[in-house]
N, CA and C atoms of all chains as a GROMACS GRO file, in nm:
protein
  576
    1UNK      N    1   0.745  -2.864  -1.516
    1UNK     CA    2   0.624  -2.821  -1.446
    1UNK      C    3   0.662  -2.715  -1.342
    2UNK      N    4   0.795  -2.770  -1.301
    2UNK     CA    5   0.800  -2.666  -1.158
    2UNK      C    6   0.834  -2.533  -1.220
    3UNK      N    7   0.877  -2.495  -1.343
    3UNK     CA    8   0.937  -2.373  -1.352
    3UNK      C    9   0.793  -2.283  -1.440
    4UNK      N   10   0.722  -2.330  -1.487
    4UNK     CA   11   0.585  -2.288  -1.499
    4UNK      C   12   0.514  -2.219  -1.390
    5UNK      N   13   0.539  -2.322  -1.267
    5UNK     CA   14   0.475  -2.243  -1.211
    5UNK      C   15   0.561  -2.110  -1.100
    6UNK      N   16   0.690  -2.148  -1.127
    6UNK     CA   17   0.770  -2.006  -1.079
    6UNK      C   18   0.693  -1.930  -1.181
    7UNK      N   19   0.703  -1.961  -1.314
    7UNK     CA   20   0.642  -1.786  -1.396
    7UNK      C   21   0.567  -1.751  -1.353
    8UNK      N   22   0.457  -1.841  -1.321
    8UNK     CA   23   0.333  -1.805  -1.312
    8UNK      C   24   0.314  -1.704  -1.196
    9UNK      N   25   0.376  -1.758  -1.040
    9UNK     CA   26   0.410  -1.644  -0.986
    9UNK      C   27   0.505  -1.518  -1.008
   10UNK      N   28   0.569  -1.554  -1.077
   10UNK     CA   29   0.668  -1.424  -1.094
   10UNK      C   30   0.571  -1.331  -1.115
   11UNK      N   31   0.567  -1.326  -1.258
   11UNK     CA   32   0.432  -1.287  -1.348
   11UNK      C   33   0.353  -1.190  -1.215
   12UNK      N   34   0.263  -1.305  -1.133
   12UNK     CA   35   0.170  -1.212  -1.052
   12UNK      C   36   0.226  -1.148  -0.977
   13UNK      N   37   0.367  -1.152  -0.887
   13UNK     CA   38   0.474  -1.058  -0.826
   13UNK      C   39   0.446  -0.945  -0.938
   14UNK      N   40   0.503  -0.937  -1.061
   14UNK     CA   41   0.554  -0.823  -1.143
   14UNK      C   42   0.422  -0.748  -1.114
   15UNK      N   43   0.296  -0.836  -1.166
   15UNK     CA   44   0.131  -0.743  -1.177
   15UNK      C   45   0.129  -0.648  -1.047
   16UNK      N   46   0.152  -0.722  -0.984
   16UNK     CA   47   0.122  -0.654  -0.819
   16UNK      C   48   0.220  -0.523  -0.830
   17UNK      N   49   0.298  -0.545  -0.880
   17UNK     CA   50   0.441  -0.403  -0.824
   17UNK      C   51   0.400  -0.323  -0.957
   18UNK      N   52   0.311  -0.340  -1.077
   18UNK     CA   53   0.244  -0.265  -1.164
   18UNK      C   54   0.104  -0.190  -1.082
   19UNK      N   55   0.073  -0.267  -1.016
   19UNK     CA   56  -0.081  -0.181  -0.916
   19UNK      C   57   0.019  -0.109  -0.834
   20UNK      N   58   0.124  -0.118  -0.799
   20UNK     CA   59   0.170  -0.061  -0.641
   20UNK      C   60   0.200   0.066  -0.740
   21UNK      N   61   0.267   0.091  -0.857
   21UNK     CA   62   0.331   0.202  -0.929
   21UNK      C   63   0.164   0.256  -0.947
   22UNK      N   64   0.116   0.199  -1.012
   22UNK     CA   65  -0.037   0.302  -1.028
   22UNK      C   66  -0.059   0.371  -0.949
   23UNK      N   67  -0.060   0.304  -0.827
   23UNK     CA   68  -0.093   0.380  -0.671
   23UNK      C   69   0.015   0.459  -0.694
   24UNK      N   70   0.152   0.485  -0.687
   24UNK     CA   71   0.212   0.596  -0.634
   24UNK      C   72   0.198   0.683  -0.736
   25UNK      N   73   0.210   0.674  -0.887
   25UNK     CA   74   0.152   0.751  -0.963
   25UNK      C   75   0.040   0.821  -0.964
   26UNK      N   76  -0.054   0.758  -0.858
   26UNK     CA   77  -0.214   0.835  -0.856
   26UNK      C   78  -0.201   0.895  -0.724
   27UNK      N   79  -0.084   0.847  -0.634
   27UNK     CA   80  -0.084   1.013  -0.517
   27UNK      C   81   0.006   1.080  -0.548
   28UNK      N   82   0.085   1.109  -0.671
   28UNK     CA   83   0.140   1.203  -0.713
   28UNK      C   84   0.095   1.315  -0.799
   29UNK      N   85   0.017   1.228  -0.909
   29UNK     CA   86  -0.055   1.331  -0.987
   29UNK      C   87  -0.187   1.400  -0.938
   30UNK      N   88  -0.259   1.355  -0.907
   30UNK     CA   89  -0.408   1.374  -0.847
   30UNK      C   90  -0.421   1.500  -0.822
   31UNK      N   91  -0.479   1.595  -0.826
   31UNK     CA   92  -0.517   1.716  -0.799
   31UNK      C   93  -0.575   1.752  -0.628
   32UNK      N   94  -0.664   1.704  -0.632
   32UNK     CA   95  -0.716   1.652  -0.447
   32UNK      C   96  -0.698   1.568  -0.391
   33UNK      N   97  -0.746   1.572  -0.233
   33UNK     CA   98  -0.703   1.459  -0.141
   33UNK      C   99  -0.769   1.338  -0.164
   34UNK      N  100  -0.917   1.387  -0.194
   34UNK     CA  101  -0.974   1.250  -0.242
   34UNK      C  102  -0.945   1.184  -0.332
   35UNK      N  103  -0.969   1.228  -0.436
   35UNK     CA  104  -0.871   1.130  -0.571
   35UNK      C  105  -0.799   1.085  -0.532
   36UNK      N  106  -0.650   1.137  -0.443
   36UNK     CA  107  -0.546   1.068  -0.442
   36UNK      C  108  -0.552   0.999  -0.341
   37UNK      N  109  -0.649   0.989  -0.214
   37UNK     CA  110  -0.681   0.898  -0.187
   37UNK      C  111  -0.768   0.743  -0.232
   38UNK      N  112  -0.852   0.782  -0.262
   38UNK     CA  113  -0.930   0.674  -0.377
   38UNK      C  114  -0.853   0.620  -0.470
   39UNK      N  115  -0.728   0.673  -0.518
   39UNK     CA  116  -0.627   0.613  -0.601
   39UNK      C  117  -0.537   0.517  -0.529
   40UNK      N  118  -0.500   0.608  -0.411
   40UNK     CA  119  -0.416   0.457  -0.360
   40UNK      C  120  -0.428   0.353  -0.281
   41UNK      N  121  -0.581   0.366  -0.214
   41UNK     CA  122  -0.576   0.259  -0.098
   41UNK      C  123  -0.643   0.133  -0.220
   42UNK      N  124  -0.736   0.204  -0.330
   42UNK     CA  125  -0.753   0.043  -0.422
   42UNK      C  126  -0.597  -0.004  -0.526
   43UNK      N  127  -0.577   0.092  -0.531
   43UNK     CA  128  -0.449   0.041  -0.623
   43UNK      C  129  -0.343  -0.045  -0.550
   44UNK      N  130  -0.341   0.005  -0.449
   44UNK     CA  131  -0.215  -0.039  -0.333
   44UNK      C  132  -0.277  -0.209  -0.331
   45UNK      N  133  -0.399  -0.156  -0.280
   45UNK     CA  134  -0.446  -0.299  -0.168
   45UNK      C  135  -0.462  -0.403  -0.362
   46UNK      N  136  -0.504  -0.352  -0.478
   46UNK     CA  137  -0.523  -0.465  -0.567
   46UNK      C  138  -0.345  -0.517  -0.584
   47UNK      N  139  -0.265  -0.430  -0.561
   47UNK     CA  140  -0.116  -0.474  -0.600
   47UNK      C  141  -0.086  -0.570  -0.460
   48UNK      N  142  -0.128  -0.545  -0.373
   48UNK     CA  143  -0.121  -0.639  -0.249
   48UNK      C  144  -0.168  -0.796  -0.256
   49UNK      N  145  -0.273  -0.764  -0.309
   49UNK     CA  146  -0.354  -0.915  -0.335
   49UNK      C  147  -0.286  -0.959  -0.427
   50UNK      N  148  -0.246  -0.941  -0.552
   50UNK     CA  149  -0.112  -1.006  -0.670
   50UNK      C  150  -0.004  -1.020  -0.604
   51UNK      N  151   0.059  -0.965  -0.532
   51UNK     CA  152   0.159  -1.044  -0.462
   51UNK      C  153   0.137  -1.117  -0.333
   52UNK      N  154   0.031  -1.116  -0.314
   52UNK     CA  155  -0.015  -1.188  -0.210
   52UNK      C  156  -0.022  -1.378  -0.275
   53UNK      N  157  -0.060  -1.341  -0.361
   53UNK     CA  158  -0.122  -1.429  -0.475
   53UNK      C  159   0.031  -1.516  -0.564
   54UNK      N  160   0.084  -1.409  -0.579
   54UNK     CA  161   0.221  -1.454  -0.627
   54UNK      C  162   0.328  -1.533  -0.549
   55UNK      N  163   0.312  -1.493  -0.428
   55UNK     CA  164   0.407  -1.549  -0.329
   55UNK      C  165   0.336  -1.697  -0.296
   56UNK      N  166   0.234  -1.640  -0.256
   56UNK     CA  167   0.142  -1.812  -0.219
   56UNK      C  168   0.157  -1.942  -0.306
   57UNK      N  169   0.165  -1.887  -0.457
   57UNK     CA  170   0.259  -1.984  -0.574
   57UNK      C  171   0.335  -2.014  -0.515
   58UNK      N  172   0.439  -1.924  -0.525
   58UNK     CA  173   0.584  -1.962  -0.501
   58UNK      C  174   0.624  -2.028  -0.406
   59UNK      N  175   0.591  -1.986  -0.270
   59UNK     CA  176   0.548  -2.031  -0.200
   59UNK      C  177   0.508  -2.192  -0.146
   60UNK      N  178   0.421  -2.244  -0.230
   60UNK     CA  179   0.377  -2.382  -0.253
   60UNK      C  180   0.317  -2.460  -0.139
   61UNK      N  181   0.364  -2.377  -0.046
   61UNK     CA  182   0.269  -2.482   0.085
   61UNK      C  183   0.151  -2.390   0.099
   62UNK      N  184   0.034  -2.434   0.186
   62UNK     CA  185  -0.072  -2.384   0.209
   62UNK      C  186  -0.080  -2.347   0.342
   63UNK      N  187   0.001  -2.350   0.439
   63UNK     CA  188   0.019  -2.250   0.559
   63UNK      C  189   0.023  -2.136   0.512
   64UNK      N  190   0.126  -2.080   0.394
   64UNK     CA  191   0.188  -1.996   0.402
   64UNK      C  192   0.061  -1.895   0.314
   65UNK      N  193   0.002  -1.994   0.234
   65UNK     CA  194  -0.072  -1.915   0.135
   65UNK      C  195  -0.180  -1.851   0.232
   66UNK      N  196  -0.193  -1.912   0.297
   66UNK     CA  197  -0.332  -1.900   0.397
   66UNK      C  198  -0.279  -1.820   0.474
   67UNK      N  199  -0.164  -1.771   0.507
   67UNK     CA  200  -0.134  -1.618   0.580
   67UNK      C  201  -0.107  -1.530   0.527
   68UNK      N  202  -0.059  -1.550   0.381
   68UNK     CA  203  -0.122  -1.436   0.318
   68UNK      C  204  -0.215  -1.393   0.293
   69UNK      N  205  -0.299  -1.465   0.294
   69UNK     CA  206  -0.432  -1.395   0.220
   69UNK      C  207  -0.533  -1.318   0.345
   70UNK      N  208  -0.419  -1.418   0.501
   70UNK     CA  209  -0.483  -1.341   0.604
   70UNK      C  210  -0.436  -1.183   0.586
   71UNK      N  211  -0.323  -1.179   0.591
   71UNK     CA  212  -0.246  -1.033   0.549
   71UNK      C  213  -0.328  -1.001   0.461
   72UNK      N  214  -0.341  -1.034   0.362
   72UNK     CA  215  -0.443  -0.911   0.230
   72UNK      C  216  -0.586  -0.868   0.267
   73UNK      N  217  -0.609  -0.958   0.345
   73UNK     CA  218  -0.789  -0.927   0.402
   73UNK      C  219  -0.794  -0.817   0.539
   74UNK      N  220  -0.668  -0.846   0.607
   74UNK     CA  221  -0.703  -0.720   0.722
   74UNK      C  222  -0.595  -0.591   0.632
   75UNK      N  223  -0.498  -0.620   0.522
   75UNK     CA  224  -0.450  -0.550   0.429
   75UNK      C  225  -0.649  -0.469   0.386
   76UNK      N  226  -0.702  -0.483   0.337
   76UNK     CA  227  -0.811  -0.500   0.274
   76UNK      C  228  -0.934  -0.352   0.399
   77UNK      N  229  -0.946  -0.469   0.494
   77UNK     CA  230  -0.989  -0.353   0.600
   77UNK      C  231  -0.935  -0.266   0.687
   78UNK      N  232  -0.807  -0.246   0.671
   78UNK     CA  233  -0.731  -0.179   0.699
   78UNK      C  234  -0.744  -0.019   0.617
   79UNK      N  235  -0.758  -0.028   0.486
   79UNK     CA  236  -0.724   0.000   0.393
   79UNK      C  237  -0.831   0.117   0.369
   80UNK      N  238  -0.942   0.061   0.405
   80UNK     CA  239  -1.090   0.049   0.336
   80UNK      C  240  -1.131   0.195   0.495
   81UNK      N  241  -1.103   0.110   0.626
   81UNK     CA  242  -1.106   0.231   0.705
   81UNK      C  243  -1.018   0.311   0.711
   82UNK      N  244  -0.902   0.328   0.664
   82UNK     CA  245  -0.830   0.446   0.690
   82UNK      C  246  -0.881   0.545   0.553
   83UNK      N  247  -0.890   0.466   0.473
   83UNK     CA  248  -0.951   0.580   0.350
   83UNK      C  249  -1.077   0.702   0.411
   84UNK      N  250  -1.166   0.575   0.469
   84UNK     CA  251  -1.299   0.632   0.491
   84UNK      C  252  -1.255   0.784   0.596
   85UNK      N  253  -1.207   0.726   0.668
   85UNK     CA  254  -1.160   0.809   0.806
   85UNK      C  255  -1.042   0.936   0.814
   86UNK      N  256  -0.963   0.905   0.684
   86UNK     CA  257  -0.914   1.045   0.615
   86UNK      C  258  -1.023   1.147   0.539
   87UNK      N  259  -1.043   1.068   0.471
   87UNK     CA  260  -1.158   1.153   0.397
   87UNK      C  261  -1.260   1.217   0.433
   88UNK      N  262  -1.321   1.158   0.559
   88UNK     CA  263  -1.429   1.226   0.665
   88UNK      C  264  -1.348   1.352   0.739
   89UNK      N  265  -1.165   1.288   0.754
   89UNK     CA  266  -1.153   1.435   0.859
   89UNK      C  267  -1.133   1.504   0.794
   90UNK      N  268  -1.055   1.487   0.633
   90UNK     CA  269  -1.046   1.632   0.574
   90UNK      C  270  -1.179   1.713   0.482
   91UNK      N  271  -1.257   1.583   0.511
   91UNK     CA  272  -1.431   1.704   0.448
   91UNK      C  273  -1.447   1.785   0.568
   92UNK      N  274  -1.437   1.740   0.750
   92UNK     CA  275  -1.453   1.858   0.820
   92UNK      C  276  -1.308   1.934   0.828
   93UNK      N  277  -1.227   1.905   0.799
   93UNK     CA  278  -1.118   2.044   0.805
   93UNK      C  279  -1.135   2.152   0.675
   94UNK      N  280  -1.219   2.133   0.584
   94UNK     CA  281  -1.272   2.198   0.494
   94UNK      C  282  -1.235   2.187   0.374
   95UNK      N  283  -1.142   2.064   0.322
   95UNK     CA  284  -1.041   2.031   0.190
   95UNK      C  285  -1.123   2.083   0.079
   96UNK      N  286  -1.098   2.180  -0.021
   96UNK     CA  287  -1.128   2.211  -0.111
   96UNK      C  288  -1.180   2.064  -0.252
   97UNK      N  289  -1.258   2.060  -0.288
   97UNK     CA  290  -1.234   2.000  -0.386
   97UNK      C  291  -1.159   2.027  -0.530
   98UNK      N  292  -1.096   1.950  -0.586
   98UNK     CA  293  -1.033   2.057  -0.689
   98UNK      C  294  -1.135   2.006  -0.831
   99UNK      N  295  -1.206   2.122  -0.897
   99UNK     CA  296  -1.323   2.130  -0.989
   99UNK      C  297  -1.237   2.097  -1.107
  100UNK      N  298  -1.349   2.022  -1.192
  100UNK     CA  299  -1.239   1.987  -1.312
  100UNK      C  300  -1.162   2.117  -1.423
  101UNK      N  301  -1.188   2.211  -1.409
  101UNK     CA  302  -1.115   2.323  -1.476
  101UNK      C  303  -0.989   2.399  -1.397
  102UNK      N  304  -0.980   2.332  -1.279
  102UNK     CA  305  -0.863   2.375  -1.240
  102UNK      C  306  -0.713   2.267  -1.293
  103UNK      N  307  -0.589   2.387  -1.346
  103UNK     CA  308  -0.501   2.312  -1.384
  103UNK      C  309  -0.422   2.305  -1.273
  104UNK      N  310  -0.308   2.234  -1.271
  104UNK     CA  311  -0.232   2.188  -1.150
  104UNK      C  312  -0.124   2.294  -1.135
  105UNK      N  313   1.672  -1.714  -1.128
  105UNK     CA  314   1.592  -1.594  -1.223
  105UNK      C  315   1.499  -1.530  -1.080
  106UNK      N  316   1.410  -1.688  -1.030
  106UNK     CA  317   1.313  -1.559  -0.846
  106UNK      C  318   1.399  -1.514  -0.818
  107UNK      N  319   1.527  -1.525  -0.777
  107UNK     CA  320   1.567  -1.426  -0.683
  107UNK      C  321   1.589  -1.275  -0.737
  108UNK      N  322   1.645  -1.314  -0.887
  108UNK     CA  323   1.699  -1.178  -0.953
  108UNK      C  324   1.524  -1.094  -0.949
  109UNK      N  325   1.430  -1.159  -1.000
  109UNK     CA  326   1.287  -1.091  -1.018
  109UNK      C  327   1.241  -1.030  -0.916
  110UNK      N  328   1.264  -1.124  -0.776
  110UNK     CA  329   1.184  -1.093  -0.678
  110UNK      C  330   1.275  -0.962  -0.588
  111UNK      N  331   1.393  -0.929  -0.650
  111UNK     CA  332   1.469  -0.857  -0.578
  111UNK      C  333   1.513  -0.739  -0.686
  112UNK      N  334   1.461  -0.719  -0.795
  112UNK     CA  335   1.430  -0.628  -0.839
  112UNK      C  336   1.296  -0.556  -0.816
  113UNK      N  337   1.163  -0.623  -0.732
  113UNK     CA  338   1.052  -0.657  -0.692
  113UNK      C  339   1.073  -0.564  -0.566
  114UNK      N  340   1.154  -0.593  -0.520
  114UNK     CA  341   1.167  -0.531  -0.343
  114UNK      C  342   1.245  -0.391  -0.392
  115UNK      N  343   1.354  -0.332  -0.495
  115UNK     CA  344   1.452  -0.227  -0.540
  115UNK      C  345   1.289  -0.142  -0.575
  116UNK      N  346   1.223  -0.193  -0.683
  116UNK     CA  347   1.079  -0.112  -0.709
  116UNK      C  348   1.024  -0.035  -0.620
  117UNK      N  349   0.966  -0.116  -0.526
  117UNK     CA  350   0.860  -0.091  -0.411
  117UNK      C  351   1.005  -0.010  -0.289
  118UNK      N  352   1.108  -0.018  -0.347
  118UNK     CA  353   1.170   0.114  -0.218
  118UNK      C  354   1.152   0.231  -0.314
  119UNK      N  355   1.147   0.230  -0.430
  119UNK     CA  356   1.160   0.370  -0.536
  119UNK      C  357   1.013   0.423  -0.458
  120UNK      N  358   0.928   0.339  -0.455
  120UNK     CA  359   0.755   0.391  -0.478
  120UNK      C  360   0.766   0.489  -0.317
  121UNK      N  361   0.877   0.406  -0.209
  121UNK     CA  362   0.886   0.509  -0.045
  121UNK      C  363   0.904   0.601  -0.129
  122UNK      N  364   1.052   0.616  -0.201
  122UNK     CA  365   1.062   0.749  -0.207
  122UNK      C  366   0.952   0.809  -0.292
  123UNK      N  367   0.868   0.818  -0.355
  123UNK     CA  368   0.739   0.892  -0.388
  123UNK      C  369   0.692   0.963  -0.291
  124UNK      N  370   0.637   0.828  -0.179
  124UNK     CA  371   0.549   0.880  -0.060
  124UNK      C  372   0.643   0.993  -0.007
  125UNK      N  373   0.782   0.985   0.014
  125UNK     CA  374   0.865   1.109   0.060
  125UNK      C  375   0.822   1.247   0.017
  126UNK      N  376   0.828   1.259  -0.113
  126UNK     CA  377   0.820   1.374  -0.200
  126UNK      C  378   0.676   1.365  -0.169
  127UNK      N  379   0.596   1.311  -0.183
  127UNK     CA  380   0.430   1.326  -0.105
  127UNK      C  381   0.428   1.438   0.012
  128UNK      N  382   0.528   1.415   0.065
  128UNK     CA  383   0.516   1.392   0.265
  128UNK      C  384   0.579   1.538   0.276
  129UNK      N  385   0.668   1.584   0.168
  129UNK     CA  386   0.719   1.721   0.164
  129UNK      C  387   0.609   1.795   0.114
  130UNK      N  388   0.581   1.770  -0.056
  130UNK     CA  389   0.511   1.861  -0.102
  130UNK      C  390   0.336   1.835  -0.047
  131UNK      N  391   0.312   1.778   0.043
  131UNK     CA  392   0.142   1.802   0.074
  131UNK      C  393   0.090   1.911   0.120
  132UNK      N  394   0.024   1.983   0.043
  132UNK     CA  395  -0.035   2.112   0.088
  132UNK      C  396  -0.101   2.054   0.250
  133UNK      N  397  -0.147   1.965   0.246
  133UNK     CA  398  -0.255   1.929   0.412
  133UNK      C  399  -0.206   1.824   0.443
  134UNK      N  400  -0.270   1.822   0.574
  134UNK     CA  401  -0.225   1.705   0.672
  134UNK      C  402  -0.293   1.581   0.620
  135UNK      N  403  -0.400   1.598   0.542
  135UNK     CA  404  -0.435   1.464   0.519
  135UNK      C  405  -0.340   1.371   0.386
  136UNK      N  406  -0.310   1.490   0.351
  136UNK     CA  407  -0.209   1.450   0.206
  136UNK      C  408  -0.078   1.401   0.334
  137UNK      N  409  -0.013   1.432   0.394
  137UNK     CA  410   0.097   1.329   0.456
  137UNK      C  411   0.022   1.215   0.527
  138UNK      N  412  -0.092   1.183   0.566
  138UNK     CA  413  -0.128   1.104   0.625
  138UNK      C  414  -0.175   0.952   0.492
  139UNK      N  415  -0.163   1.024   0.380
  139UNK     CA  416  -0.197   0.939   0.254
  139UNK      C  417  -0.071   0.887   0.241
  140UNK      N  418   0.062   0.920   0.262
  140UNK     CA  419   0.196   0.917   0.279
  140UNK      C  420   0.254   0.753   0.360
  141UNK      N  421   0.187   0.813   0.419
  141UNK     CA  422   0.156   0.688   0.571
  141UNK      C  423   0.113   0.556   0.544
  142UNK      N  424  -0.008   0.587   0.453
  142UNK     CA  425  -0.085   0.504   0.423
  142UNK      C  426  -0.022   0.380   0.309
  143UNK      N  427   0.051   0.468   0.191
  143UNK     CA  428   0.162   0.448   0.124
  143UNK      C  429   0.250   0.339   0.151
  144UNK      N  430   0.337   0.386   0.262
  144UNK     CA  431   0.422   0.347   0.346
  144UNK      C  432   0.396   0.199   0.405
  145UNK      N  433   0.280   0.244   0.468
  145UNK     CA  434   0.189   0.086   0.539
  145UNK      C  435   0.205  -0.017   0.426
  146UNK      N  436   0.127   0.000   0.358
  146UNK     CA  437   0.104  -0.112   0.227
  146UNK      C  438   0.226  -0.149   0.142
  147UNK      N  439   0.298  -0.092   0.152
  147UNK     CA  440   0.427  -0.088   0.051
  147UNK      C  441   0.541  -0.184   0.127
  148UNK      N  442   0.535  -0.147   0.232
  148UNK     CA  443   0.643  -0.212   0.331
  148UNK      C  444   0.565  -0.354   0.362
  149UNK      N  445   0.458  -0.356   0.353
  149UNK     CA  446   0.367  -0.486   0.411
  149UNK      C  447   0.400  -0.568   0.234
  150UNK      N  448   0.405  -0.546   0.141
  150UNK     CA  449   0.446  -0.578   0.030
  150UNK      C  450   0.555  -0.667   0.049
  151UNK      N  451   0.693  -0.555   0.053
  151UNK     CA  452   0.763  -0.558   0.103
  151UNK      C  453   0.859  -0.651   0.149
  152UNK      N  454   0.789  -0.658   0.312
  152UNK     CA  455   0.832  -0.765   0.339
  152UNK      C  456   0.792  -0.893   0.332
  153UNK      N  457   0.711  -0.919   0.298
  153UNK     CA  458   0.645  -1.062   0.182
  153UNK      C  459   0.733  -1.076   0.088
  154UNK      N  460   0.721  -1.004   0.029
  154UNK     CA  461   0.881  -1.027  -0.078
  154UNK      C  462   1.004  -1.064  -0.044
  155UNK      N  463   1.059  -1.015   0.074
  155UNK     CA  464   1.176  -1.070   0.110
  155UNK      C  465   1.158  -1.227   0.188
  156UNK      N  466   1.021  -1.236   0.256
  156UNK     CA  467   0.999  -1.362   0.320
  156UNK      C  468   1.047  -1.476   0.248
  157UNK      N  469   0.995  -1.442   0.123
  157UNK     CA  470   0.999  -1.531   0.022
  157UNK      C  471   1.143  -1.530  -0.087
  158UNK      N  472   1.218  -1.389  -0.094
  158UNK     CA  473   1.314  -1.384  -0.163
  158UNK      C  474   1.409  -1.467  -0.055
  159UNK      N  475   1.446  -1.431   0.103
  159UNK     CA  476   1.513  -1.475   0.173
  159UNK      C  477   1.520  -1.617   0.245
  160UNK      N  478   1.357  -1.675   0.184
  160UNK     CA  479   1.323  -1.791   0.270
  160UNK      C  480   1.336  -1.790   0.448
  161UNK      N  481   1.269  -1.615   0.510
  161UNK     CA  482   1.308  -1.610   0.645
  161UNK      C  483   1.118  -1.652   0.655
  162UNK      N  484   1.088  -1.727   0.741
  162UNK     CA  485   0.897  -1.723   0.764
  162UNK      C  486   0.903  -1.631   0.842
  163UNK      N  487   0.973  -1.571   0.938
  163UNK     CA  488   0.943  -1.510   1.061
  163UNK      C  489   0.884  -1.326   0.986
  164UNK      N  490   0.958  -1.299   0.874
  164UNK     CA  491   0.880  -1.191   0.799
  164UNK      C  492   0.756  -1.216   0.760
  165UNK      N  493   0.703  -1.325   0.751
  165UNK     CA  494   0.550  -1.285   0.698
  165UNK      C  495   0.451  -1.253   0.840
  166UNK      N  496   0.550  -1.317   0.935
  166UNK     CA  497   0.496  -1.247   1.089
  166UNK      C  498   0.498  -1.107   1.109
  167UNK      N  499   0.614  -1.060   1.054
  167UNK     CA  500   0.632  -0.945   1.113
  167UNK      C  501   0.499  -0.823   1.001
  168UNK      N  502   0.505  -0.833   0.863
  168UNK     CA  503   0.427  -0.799   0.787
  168UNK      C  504   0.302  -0.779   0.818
  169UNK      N  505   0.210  -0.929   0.911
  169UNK     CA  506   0.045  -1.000   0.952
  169UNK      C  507   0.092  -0.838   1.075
  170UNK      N  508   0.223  -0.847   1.131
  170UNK     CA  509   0.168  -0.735   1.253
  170UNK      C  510   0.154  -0.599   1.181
  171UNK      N  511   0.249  -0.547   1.082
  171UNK     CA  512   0.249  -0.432   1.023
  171UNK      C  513   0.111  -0.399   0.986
  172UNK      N  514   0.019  -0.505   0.915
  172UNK     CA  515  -0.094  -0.449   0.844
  172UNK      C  516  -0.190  -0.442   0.977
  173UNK      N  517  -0.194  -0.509   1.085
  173UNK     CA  518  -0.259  -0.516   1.202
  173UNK      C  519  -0.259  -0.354   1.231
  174UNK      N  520  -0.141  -0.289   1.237
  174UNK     CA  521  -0.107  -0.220   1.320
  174UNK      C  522  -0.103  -0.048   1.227
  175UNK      N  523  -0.172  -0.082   1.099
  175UNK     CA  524  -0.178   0.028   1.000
  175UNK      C  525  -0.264   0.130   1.027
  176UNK      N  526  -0.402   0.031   1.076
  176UNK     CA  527  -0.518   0.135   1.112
  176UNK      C  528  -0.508   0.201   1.202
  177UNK      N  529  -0.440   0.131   1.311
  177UNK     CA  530  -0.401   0.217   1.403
  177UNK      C  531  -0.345   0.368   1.404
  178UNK      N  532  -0.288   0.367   1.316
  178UNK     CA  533  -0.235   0.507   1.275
  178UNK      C  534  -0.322   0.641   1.249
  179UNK      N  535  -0.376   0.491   1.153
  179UNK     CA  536  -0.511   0.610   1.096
  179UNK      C  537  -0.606   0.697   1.224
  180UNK      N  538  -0.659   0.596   1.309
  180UNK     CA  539  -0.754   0.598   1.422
  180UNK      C  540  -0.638   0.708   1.500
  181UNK      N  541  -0.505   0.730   1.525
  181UNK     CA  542  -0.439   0.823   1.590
  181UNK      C  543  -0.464   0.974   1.502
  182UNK      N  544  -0.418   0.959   1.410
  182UNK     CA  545  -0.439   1.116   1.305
  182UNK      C  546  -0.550   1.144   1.308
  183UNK      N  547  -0.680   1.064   1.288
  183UNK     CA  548  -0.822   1.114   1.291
  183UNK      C  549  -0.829   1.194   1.480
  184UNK      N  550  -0.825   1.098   1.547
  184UNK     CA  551  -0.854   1.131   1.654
  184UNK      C  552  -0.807   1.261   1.729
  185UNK      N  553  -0.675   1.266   1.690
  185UNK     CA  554  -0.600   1.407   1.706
  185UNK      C  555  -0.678   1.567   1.655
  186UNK      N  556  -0.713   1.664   1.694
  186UNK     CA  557  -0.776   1.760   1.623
  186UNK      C  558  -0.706   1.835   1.513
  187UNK      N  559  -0.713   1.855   1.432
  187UNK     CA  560  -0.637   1.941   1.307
  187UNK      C  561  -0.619   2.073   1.334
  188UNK      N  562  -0.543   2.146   1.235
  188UNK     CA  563  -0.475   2.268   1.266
  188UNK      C  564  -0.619   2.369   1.224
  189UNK      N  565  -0.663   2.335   1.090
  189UNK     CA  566  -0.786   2.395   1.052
  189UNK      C  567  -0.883   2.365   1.081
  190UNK      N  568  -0.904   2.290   1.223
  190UNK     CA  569  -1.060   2.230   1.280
  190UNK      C  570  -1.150   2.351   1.346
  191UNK      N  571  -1.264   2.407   1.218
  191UNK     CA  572  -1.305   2.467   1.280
  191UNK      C  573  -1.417   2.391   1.382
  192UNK      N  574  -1.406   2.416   1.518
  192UNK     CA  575  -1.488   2.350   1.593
  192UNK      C  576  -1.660   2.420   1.611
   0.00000   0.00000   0.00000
């Protein structure tokens, strides 16, 4: 039983560090600031919550799970205002959007 | 096998810094290094959850609860600051 449920977290460790690569893959490729913003604060923060999730398994007590998930929720609004609040300053610094016919 | 997983887990998420690096060079704008940042925040808050748990230290999932505390903050500094291209 007990090593079931190591997979089981492993498993959601691995998922999570698969969202964290999406995210860095989507502020690498992205053409604009927005995209590549909108790419990584959900990608990041969903790879956050899987290992948030994974560890809390592993983990096994419920102190611990329960501070993670405090971590993923101000992870969460953390996340959610810094997006908003980049993106507002670079619409007034004038960030181009990049139109879909432009190549990179 | 956790330790080997979870510490190939933590080798990953330092590859993904160096991304945000090459981010932090090649960003045409300031908001593109400040996405860098952002990167950085979440990755390291990862991070060290991973080692909490690879190392069995609790005192890292403290230090992590302050890192993500202390993310927005950043943000709220770069916004607040005026930009190079602010036309006012």
């Amino acid at each position: 039983m007990n090593g079931a449920i190591e997979t089981v977290g492993l498993v959601l460790v691995i998922a999570g560090c698969v969202f964290y690569a999406a995210g860095t893959i989507g502020l690498l490729r992205f053409p604009d600031v927005y995209s590549r913003l909108h790419a990584l604060t959900k990608a990041d923060n969903q790879g956050l919550l899987l290992v948030c999730l994974g560890l809390a398994v592993l983990a096994g007590s419920v102190q611990v799970a329960f501070l993670l998930i405090v971590v993923w929720s101000v992870g969460l609004v953390a996340a959610a205002v810094s997006a908003h609040l980049i993106a507002r300053h670079a619409r007034h610094a004038g960030e181009p959007h990049a139109s879909r016919e432009t190549e990179r | 096998m956790t330790a080997t997983v979870l510490g190939l887990a933590v080798v990953f998420l330092l590859l993904n810094l160096l991304a945000g690096l090459w981010r932090i060079g090649a960003g045409p704008t300031a908001a593109d290094r400040m996405l860098a940042v952002l990167l950085f925040g979440s990755t390291t808050v990862a991070l060290l959850l991973i080692m909490a748990q690879w190392l069995g230290d609790a005192s890292l999932r403290t230090v992590a609860l302050l890192f993500v505390v202390l993310a927005t903050i950043v943000t709220l500094a770069f916004v607040g600051t005026p930009s190079d291209q602010e036309r006012s």
